[in-house]
N, CA, C and O atoms as CSV, one atom per row, in Angstrom:
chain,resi,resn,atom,element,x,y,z
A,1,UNK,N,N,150.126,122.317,-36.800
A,1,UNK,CA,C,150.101,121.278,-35.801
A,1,UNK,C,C,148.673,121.072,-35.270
A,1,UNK,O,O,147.936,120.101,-35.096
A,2,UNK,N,N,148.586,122.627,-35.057
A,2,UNK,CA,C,146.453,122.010,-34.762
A,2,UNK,C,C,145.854,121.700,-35.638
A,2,UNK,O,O,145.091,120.815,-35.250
A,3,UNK,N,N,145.694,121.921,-36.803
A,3,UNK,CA,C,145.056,121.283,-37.843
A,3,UNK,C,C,145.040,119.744,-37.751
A,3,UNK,O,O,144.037,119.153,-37.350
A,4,UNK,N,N,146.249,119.053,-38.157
A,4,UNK,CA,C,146.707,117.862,-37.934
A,4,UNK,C,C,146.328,117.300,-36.787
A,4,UNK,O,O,146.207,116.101,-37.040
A,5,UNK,N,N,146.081,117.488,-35.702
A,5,UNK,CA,C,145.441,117.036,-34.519
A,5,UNK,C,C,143.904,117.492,-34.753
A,5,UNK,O,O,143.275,116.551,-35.237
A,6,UNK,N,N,143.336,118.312,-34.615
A,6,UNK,CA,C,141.756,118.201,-35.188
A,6,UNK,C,C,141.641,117.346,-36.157
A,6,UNK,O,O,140.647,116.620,-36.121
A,7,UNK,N,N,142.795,117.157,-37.503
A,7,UNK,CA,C,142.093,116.182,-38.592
A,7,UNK,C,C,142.054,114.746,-37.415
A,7,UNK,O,O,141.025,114.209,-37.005
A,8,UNK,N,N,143.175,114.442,-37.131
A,8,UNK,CA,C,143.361,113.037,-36.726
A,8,UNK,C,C,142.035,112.493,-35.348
A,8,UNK,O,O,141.540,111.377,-35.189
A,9,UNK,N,N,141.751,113.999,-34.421
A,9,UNK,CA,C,140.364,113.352,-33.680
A,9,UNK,C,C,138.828,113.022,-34.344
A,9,UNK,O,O,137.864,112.349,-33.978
A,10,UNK,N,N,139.223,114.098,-35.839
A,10,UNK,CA,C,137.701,113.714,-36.760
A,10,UNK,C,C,137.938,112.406,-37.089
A,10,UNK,O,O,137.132,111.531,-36.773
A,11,UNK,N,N,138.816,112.200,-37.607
A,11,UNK,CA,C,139.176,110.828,-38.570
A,11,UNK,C,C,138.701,109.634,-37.205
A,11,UNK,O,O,137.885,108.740,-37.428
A,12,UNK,N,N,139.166,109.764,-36.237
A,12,UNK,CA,C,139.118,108.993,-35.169
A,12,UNK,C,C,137.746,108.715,-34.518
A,12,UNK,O,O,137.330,107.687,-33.984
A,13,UNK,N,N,137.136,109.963,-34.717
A,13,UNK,CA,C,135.184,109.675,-34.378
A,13,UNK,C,C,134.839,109.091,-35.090
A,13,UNK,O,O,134.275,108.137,-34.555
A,14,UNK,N,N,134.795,109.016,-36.369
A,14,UNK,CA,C,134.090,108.847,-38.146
A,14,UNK,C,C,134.700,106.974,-37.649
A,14,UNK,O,O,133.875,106.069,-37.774
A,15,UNK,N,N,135.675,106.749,-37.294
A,15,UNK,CA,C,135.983,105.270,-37.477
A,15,UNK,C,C,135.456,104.405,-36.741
A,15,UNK,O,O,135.543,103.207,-37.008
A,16,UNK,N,N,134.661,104.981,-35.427
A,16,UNK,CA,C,133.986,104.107,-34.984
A,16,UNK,C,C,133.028,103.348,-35.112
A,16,UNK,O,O,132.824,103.806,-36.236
A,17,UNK,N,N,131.994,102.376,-34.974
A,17,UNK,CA,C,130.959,101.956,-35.430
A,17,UNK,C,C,129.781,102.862,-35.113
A,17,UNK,O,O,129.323,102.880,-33.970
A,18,UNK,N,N,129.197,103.728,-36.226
A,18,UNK,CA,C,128.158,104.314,-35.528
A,18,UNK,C,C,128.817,105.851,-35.477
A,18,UNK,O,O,128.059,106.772,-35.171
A,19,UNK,N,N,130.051,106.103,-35.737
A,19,UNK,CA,C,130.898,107.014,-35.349
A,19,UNK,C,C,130.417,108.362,-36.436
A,19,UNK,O,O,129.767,107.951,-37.397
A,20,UNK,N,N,130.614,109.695,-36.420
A,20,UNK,CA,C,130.607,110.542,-37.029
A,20,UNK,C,C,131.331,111.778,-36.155
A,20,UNK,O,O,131.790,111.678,-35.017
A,21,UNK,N,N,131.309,112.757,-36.855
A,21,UNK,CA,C,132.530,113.925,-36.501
A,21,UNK,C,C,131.699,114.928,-36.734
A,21,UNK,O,O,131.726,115.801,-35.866
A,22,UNK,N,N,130.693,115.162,-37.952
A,22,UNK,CA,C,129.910,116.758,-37.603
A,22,UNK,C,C,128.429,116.668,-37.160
A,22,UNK,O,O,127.852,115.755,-37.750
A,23,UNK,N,N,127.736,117.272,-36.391
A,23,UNK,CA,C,126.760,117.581,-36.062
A,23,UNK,C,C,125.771,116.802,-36.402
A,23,UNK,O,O,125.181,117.402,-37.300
A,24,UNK,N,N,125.196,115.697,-36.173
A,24,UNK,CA,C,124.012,115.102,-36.563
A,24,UNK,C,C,122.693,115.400,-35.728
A,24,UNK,O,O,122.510,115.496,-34.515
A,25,UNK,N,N,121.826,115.514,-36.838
A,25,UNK,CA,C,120.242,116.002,-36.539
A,25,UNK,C,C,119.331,114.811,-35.554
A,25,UNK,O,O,119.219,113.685,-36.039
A,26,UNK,N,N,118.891,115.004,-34.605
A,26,UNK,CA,C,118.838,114.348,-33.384
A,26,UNK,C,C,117.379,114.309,-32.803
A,26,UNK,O,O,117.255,115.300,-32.084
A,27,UNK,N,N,116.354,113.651,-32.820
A,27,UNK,CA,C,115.035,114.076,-32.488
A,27,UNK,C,C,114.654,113.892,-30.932
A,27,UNK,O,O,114.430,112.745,-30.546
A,28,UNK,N,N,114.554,115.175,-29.837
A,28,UNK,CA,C,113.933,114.306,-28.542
A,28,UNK,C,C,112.468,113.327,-28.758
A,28,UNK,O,O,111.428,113.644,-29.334
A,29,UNK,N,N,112.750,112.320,-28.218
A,29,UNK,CA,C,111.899,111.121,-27.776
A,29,UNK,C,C,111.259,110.789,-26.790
A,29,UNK,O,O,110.427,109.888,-26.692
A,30,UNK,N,N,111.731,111.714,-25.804
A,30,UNK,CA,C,111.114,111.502,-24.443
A,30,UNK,C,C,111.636,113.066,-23.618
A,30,UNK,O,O,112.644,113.719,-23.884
A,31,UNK,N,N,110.945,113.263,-22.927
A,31,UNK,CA,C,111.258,114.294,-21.821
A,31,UNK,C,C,110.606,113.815,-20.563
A,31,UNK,O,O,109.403,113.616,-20.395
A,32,UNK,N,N,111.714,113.637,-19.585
A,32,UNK,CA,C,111.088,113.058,-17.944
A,32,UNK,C,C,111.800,114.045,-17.460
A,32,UNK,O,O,112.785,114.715,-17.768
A,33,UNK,N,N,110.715,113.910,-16.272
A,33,UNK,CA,C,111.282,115.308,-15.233
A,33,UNK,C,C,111.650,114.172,-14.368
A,33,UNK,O,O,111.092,113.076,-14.313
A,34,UNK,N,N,112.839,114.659,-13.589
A,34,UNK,CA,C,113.692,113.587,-12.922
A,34,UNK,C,C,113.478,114.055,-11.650
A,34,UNK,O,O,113.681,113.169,-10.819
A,35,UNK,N,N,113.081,115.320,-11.081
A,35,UNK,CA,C,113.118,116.264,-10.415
A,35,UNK,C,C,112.486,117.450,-10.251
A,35,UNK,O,O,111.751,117.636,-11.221
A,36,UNK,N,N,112.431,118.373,-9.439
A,36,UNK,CA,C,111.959,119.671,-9.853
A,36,UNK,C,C,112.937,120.687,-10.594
A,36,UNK,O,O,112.572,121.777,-11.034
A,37,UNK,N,N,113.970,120.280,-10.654
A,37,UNK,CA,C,115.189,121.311,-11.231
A,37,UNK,C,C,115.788,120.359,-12.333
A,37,UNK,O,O,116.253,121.025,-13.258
A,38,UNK,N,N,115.899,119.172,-12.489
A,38,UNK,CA,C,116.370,117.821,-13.560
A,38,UNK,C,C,115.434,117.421,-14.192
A,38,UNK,O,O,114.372,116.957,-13.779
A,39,UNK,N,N,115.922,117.647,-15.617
A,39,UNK,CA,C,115.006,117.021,-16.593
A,39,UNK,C,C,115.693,115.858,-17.026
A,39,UNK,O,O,116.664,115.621,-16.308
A,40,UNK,N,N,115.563,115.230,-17.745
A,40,UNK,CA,C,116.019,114.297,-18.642
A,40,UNK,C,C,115.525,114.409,-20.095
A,40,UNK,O,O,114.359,114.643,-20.412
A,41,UNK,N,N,116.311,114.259,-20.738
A,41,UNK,CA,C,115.747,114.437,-22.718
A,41,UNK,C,C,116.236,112.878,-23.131
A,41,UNK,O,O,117.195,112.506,-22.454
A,42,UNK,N,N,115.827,112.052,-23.964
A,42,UNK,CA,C,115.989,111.336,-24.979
A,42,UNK,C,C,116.344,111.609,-26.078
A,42,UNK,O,O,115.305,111.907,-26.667
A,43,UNK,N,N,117.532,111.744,-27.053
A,43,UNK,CA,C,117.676,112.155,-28.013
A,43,UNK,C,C,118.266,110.937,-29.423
A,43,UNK,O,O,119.336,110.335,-29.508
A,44,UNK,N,N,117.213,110.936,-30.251
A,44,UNK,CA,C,117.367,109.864,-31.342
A,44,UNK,C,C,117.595,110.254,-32.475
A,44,UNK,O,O,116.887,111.198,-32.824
A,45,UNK,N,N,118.410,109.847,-33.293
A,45,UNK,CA,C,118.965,110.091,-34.598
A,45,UNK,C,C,117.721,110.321,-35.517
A,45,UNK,O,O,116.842,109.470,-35.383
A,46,UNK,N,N,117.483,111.323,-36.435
A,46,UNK,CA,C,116.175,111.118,-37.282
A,46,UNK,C,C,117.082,110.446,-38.649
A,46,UNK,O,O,116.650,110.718,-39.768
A,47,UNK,N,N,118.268,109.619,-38.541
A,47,UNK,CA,C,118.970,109.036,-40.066
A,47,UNK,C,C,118.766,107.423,-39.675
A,47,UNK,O,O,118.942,106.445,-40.401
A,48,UNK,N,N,118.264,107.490,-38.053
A,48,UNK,CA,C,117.597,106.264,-37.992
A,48,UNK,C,C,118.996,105.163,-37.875
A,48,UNK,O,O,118.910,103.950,-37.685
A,49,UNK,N,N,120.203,105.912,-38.036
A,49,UNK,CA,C,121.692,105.167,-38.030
A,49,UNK,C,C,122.045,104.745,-36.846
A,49,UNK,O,O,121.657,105.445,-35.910
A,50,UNK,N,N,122.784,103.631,-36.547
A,50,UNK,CA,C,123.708,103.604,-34.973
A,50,UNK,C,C,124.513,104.523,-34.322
A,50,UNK,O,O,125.449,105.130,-34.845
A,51,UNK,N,N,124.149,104.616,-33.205
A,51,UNK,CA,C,124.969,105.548,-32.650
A,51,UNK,C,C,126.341,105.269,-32.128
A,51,UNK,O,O,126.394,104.199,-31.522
A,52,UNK,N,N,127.463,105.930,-32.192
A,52,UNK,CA,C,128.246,105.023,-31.658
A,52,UNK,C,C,128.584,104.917,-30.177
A,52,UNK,O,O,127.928,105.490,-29.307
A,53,UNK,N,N,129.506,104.253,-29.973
A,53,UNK,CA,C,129.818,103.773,-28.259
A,53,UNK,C,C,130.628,105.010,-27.868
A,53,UNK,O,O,131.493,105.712,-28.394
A,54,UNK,N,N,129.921,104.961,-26.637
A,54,UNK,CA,C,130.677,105.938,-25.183
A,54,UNK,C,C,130.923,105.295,-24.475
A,54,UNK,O,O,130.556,104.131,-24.632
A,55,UNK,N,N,131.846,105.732,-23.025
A,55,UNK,CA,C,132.256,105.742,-22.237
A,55,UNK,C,C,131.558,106.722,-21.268
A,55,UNK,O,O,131.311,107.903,-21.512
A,56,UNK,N,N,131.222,105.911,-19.897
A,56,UNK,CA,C,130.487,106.663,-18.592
A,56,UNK,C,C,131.674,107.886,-18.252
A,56,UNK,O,O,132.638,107.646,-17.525
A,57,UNK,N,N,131.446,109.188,-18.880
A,57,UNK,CA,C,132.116,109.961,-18.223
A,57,UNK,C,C,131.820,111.175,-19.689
A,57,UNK,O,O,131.870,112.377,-19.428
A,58,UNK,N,N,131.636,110.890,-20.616
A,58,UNK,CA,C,131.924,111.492,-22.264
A,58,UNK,C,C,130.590,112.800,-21.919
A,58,UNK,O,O,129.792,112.909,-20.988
A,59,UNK,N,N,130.790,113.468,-22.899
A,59,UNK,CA,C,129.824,114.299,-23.029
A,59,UNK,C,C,129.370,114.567,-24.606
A,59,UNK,O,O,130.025,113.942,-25.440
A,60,UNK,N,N,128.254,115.485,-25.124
A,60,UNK,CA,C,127.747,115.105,-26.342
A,60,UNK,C,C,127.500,116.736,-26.190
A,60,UNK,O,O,127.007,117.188,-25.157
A,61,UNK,N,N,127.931,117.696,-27.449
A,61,UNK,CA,C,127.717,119.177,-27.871
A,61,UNK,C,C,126.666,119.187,-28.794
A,61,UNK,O,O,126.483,118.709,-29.913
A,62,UNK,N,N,125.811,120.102,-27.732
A,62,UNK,CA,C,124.390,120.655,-28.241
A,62,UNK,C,C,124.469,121.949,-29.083
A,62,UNK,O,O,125.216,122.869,-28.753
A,63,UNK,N,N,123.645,121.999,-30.231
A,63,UNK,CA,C,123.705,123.499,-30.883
A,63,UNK,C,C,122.361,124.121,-30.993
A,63,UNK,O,O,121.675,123.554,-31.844
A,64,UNK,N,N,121.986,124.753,-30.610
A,64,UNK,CA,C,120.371,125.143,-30.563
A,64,UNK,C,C,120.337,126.476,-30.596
A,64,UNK,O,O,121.192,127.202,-30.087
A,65,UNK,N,N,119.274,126.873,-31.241
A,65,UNK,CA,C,118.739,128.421,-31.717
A,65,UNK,C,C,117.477,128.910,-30.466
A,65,UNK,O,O,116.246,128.901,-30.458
A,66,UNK,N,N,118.448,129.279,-29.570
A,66,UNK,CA,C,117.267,129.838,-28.472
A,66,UNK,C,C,116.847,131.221,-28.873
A,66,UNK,O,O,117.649,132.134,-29.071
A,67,UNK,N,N,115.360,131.339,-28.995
A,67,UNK,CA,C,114.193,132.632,-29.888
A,67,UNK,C,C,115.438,133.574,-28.638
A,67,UNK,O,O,115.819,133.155,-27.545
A,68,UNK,N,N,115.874,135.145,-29.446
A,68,UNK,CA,C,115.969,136.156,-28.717
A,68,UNK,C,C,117.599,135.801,-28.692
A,68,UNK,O,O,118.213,136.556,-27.938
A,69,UNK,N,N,118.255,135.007,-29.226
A,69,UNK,CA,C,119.736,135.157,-29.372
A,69,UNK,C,C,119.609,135.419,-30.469
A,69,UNK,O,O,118.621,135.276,-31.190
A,70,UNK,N,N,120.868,135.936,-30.746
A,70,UNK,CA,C,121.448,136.668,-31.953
A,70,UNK,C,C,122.203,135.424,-32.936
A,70,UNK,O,O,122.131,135.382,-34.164
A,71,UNK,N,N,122.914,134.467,-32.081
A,71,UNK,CA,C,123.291,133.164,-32.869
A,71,UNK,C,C,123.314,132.003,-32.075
A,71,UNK,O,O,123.544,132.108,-30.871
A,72,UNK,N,N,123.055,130.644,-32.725
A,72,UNK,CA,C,122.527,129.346,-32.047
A,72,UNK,C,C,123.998,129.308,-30.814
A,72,UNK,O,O,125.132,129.780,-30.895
A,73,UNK,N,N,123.468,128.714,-30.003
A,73,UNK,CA,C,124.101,128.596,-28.943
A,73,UNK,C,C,124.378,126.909,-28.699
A,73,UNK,O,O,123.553,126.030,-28.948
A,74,UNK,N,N,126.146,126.641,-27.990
A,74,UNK,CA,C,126.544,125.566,-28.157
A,74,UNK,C,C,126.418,124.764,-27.140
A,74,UNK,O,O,125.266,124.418,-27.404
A,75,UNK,N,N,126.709,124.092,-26.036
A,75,UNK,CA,C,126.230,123.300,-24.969
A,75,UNK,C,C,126.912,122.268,-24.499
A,75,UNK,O,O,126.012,121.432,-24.580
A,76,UNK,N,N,127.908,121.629,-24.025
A,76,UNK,CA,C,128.062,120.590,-23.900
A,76,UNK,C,C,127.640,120.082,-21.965
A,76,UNK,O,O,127.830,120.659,-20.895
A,77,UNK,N,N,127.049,118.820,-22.331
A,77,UNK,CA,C,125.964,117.963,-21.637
A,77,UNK,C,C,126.375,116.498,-21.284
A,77,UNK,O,O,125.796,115.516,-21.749
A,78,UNK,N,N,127.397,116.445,-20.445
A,78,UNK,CA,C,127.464,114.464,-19.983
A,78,UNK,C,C,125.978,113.258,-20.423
A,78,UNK,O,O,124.767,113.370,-20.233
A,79,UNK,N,N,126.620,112.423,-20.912
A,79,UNK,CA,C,125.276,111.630,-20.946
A,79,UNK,C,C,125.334,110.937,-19.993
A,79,UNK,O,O,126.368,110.511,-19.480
A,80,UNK,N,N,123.953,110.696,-19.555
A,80,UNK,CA,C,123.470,109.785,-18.223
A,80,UNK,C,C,122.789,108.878,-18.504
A,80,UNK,O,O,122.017,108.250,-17.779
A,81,UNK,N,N,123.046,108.733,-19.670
A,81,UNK,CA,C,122.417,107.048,-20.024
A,81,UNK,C,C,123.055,105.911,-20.043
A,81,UNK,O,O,124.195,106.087,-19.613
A,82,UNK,N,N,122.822,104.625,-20.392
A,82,UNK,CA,C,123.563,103.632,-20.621
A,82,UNK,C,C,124.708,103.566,-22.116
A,82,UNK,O,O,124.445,104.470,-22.909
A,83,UNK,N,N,125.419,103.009,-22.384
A,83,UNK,CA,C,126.066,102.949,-23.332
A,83,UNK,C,C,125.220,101.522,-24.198
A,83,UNK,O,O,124.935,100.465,-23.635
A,84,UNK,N,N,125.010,101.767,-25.303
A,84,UNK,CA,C,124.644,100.732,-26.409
A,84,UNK,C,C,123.327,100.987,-26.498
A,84,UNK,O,O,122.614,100.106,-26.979
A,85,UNK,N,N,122.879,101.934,-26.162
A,85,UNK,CA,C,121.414,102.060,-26.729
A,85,UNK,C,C,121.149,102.578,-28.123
A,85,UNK,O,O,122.040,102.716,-28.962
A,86,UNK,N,N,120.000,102.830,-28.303
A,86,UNK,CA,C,119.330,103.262,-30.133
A,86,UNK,C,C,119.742,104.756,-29.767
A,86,UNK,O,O,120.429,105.325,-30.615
A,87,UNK,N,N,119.410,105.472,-28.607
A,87,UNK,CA,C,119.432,106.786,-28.344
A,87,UNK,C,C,120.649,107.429,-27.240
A,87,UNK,O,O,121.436,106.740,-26.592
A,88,UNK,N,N,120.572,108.663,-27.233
A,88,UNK,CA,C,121.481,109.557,-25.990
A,88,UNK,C,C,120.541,110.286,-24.908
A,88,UNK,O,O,119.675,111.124,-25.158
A,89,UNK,N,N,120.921,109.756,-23.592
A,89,UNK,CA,C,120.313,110.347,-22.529
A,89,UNK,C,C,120.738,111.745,-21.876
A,89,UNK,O,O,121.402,111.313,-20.934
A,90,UNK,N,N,120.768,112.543,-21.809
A,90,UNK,CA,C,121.628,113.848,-20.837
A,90,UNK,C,C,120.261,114.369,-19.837
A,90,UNK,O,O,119.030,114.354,-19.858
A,91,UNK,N,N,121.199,114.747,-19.126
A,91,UNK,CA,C,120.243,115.050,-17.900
A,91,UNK,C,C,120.562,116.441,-17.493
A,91,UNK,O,O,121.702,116.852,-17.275
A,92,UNK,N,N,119.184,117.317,-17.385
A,92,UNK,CA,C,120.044,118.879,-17.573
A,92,UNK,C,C,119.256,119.708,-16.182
A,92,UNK,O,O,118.044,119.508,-16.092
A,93,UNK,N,N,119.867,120.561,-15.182
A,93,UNK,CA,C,119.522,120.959,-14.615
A,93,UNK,C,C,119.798,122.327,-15.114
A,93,UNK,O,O,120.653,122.793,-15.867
A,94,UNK,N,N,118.018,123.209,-13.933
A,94,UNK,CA,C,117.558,124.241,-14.715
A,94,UNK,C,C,118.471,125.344,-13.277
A,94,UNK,O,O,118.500,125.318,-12.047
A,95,UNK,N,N,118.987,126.057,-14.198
A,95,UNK,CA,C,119.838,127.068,-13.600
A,95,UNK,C,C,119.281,128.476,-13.695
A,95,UNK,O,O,119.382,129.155,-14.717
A,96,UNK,N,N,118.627,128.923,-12.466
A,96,UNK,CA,C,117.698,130.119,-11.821
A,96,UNK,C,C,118.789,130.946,-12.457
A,96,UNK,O,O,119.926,130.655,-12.829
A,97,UNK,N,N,117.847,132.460,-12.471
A,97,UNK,CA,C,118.449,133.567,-12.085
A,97,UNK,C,C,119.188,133.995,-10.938
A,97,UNK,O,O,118.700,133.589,-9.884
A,98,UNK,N,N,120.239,134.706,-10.825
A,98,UNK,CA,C,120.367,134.871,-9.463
A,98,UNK,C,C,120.590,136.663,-9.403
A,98,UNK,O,O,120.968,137.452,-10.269
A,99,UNK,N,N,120.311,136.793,-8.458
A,99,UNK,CA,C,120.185,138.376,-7.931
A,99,UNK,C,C,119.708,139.440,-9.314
A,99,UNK,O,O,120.179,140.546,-9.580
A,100,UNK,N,N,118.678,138.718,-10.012
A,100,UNK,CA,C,118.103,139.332,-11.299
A,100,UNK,C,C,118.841,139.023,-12.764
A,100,UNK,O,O,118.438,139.098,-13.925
A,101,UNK,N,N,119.920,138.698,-12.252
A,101,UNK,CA,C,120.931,138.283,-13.532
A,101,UNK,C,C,120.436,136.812,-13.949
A,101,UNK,O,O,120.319,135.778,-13.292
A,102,UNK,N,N,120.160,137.163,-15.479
A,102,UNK,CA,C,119.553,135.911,-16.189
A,102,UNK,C,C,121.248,134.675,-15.641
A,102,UNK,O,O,122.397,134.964,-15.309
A,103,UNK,N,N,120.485,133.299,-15.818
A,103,UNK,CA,C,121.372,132.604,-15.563
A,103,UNK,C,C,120.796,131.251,-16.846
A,103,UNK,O,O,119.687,131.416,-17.354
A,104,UNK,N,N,121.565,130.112,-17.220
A,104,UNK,CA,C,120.863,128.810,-17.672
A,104,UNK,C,C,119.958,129.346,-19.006
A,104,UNK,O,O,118.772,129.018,-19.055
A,105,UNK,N,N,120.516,130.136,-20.034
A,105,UNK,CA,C,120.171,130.433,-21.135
A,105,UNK,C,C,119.184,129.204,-21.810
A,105,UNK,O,O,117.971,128.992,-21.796
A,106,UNK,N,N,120.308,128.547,-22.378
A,106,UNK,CA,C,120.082,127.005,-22.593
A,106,UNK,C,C,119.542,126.137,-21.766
A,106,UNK,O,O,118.886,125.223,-22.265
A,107,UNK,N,N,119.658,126.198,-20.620
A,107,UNK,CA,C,119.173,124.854,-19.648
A,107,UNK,C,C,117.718,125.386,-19.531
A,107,UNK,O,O,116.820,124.544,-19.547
A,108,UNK,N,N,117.431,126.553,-19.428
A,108,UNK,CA,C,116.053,126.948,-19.153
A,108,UNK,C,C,115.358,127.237,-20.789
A,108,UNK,O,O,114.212,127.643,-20.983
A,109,UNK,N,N,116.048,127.016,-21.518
A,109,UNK,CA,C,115.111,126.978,-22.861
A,109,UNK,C,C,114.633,125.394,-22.742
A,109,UNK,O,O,113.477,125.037,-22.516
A,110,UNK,N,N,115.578,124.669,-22.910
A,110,UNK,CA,C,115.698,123.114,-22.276
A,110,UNK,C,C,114.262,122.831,-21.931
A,110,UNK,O,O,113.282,122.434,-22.561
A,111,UNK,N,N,114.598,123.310,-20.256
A,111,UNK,CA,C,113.149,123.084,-19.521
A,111,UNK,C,C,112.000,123.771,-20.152
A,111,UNK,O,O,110.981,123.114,-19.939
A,112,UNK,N,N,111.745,124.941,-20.910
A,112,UNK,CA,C,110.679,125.731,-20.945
A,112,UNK,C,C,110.276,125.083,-22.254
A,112,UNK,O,O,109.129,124.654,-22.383
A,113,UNK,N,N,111.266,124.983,-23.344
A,113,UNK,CA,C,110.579,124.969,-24.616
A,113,UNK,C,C,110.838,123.748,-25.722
A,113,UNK,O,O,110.489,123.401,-26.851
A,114,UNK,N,N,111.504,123.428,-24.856
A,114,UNK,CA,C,111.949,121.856,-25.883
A,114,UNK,C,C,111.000,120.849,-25.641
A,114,UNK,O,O,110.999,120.521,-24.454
A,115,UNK,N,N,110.190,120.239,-26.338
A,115,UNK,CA,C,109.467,118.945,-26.331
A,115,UNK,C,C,109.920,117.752,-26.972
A,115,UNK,O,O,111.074,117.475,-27.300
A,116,UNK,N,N,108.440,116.795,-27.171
A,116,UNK,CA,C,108.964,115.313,-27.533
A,116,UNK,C,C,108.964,116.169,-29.309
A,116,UNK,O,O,108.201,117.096,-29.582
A,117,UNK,N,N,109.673,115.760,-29.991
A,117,UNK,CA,C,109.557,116.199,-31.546
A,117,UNK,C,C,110.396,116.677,-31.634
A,117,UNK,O,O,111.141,115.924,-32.262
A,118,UNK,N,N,111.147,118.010,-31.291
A,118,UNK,CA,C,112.044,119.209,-31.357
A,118,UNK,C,C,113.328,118.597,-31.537
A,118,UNK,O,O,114.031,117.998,-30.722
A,119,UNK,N,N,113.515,118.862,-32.795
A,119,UNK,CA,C,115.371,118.240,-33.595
A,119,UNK,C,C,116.187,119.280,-32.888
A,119,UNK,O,O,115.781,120.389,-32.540
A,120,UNK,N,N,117.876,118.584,-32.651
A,120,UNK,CA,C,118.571,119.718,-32.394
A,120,UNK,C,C,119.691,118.324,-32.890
A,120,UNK,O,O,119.680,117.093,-32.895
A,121,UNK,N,N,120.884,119.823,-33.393
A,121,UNK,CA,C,122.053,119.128,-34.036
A,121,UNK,C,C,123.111,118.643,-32.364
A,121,UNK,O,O,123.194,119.218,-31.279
A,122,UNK,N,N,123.514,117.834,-32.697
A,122,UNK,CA,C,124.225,116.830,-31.216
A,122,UNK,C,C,125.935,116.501,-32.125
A,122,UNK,O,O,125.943,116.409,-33.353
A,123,UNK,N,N,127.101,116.376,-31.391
A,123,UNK,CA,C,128.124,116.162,-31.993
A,123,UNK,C,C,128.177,114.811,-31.194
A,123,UNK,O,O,127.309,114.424,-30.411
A,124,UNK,N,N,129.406,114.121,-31.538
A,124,UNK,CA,C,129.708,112.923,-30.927
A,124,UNK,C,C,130.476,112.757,-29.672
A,124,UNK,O,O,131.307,113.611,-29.362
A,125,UNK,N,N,130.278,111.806,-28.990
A,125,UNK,CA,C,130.590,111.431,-27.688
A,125,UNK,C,C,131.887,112.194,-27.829
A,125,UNK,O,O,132.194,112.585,-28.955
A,126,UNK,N,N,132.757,112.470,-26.700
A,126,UNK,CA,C,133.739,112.945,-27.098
A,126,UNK,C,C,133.799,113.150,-24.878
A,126,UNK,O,O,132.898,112.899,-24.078
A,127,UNK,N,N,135.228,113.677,-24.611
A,127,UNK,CA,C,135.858,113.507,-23.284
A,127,UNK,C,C,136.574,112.621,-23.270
A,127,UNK,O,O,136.488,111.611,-23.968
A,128,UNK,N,N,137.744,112.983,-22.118
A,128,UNK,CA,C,138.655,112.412,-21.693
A,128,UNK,C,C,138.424,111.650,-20.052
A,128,UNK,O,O,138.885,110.571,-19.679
A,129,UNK,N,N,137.651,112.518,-19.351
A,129,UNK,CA,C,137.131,112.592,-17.707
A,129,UNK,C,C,136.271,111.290,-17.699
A,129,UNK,O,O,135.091,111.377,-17.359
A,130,UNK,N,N,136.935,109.789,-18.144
A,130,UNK,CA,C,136.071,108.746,-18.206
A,130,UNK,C,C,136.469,107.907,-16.905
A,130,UNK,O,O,137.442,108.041,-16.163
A,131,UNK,N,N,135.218,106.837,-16.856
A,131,UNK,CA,C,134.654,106.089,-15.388
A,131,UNK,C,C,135.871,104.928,-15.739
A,131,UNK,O,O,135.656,104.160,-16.677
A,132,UNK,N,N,137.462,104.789,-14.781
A,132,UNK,CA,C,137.696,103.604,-15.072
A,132,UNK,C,C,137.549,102.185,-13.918
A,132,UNK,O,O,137.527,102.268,-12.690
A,133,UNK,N,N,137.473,101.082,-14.647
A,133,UNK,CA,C,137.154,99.968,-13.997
A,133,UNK,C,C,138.141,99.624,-13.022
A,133,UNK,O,O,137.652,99.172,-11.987
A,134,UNK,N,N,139.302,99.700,-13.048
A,134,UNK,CA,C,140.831,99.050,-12.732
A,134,UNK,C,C,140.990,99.496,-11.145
A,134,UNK,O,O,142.079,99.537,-10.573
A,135,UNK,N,N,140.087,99.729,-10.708
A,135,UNK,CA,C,140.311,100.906,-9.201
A,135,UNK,C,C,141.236,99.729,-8.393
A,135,UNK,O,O,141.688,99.961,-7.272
């Protein structure tokens, strides 16, 4: 039964315009600091393909090899961009240590070591927790 429901949400990404289901290679384009704790990343397809359509509420799964883990680490990140652009916006706040205990693995590799250039694999829009109009 789970199988059959995972096939039918892949099949269901892949059909959109722009749509895909595994991991596509993703180049940041921009890094703005939004804040002292908020960054913002730009992230653009290096297949140069359309991306497909979201919904204000979706989120997009990050996979990245932070130096000093043992295996790439996964992420998921709301986008805070507009819908219909060339690229994906997420906006990531940097999460301190607290009482010596490392905290923001990822969010603070994010801030420390990710630049404009740095590919990372991104999955597709995906969530249920969407913005509706009908209020």
């Amino acid at each position: 039964m789970l199988i059959a429901k995972e096939k039918a949400i892949r099949e269901e990404l892949e059909s959109r315009q722009g749509g895909y289901s595994q991991p596509r290679t993703m180049k940041v384009t921009e890094k703005r600091a939004e804040s002292k704790n908020i960054t913002s990343f730009y992230l653009k397809p290096t297949d140069d393909l359309p991306l497909p359509p979201f919904t204000p509420g979706q989120y997009i799964s990050l996979q990245v090899n932070v130096p000093g883990q043992e295996f790439p680490s996964s992420r998921n990140y709301s986008l805070s961009g507009p819908p219909g652009e060339t690229y994906f916006r997420i906006s990531i706040k940097r999460e301190e240590a607290v009482d010596g205990k490392p905290k923001g693995i990822v969010s603070n590799f994010f801030h420390d070591q990710v630049e404009v250039g740095t590919e990372i694999q991104v999955g597709p829009p995906c969530g249920h927790f969407k913005l509706t109009e009908d209020l």
